[in-house]
N, C-alpha and C positions, 0 to 999 in steps of 0.2 A: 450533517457531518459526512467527510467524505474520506473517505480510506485509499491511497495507491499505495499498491506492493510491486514490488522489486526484488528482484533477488540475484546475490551477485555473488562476490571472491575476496574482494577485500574490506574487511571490517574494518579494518587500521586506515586504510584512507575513509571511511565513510562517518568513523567516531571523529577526526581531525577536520572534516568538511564541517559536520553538525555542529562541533566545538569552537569551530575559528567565525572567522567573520562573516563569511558569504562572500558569495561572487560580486556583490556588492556594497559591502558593509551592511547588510540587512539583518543578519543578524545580533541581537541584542540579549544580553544578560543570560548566556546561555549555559546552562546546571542540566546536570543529572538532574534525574524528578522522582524516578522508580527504578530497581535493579530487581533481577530474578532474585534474591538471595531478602528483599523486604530490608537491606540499609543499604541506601544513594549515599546517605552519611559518608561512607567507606571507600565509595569509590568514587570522591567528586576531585576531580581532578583540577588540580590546584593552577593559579594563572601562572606565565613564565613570559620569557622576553621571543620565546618562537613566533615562526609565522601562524602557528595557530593558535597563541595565546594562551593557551593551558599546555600544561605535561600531562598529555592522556597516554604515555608509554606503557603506566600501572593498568590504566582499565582494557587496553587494549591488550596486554597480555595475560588479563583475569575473563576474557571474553574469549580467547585464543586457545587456552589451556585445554580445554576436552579437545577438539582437533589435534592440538599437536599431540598430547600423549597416546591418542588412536594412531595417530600415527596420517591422518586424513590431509587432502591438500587444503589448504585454504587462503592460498592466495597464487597470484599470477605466475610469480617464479616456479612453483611448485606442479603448476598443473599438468605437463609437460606435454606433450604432441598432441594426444587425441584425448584433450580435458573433457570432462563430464560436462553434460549439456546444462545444467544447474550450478551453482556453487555454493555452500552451505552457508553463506550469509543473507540474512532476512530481514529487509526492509520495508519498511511501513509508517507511511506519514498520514495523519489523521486531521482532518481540518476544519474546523467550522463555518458555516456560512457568516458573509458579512453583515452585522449587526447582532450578530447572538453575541449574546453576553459573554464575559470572560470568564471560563473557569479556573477553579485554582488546581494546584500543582496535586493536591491530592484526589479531588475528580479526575483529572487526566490518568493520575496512577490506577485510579479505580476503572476506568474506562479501558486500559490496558491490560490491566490482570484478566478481566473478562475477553479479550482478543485471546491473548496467550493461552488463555484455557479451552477457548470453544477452539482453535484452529489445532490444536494438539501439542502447539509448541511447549509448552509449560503449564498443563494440569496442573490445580488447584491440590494443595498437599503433595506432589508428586516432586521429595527432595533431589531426584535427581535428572529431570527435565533438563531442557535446554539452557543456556543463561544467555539473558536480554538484557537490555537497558533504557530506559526514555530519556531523551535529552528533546530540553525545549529552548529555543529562541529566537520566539514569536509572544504574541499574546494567543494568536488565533490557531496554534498549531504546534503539535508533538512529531516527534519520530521517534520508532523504535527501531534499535538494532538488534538482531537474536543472532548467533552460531547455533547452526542446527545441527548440531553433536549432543548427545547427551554426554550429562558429566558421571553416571554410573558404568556402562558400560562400551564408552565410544560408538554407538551408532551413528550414524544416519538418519537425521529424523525428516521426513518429505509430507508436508504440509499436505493435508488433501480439500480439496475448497475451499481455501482458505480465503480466497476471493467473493465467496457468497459468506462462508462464517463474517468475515468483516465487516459486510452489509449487515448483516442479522445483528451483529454488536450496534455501526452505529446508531443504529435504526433504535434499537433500545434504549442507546446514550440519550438520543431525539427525546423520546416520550419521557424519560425518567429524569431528564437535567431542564426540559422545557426549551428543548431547541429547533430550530429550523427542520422541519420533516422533509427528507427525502423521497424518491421513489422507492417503491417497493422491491426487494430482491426476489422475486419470483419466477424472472426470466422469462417473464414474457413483454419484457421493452425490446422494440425493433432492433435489431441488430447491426452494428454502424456499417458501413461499405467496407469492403476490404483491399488490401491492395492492390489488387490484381483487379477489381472492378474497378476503382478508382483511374490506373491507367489505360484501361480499357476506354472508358467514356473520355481520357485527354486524348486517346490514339483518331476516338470517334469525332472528335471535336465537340463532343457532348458539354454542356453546363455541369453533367452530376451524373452517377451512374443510373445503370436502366431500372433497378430497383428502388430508387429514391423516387426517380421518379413516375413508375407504377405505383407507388405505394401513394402518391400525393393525388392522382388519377383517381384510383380506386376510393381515396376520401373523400375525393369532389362531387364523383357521383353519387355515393351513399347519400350525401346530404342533398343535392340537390333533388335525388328522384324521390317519386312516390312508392314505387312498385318494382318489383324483380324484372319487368320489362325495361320499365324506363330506366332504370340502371343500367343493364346492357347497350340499348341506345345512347346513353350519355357516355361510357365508357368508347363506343366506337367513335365518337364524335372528338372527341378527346385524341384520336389514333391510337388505342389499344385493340391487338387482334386479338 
């Protein structure tokens, strides 16, 4: 299972994306699954003759309501000149590998509740957290919307690792639903190239940055030598100083 977050500004266009068709008609059959509040019942928002297909006006302004009465921005128009580097909308699509089995609409929910509570957004018992919602339409794949306002006292709420918390979820999801095991969230998988190396090595006329390829160097000789000599040897031979 695999988790990408996002985090943006507008909710209202991100419920009307999940709920409509897709950039491609790809999406199918697509419902509310879970809401913060434990009834999707309530807030499934009924089809209509829009370009999105449903009238999500209701959920989008029952998602909306802790920000606005904070009085907090949360969308485009609102943010004005020098908008905050965040936007308290949180997104997060969760995805199976292909051929894992299909789960139902209440495992996804269960799978969810456990994100929302390990990353902080919505603690378990905690009536007045954040409010989310899962909208699915896939077989292989959920997304959650949250506003990161609480609905007690209008804060602020800023997820803190919520990148490795999501790891630790799916990873659990893995072992307990009998799905496709991922790598490990422990942080020690190589680190991808970044931009600034990436056009470094096109400035170079490189194949790949200089890190990729030390590091593909470095595992050529491990395996080929016998001894801490012959590694060094095989490493110069290679062109590394």
């Amino acid at each position: 299972m695999i988790a990408k977050i996002s985090p943006g500004w507008n909710i209202g266009g991100l419920v009307r994306y999940l709920m409509g068709p897709g950039r491609f008609n790809q999406h199918e059959n697509q419902r509310v699954i879970a809401t913060w509040d434990g009834a999707p019942e309530l807030h499934q928002p009924p089809p209509n003759a829009s370009v999105c297909g449903f009238d999500v006006a209701a959920l989008i302004t029952d998602l909306n309501d802790p920000a606005v009465a904070a009085g907090i921005a949360h969308n485009a128009a609102e943010r004005g000149p020098n908008p905050a580097r965040r936007g308290p909308v949180w997104h997060c699509s969760l995805r199976n590998a292909p051929g894992d089995r299909v789960l139902s609409d209440a495992q996804w929910a269960e799978v969810v509740t456990d994100l929302m509570d390990r990353t902080g957004i919505a603690p378990r018992e905690d009536l007045g957290a954040c409010r989310w919602v899962v909208i699915r339409h896939a077989a292989d794949h959920v997304h959650v919307a949250a506003m990161l306002v609480r609905q007690d006292n209008g804060r602020r709420v800023y997820p803190r690792n919520d990148y490795y918390r999501a790891k630790e979820v799916c990873e659990d999801a893995e072992r307990r639903l009998g799905l496709t095991q991922t790598g490990a969230a422990d942080r020690t998988a190589a680190a991808r190239p970044t931009r600034a190396e990436m056009e470094k090595a096109a400035r170079r006329g490189a194949d790949e940055p200089s890190r990729v390829w030390l590091r593909r160097a470095a595992r050529i000789a491990a395996v080929q030598a016998r001894d801490p000599d012959a590694y060094f040897r095989r490493l110069a031979e290679l062109g590394v100083l």
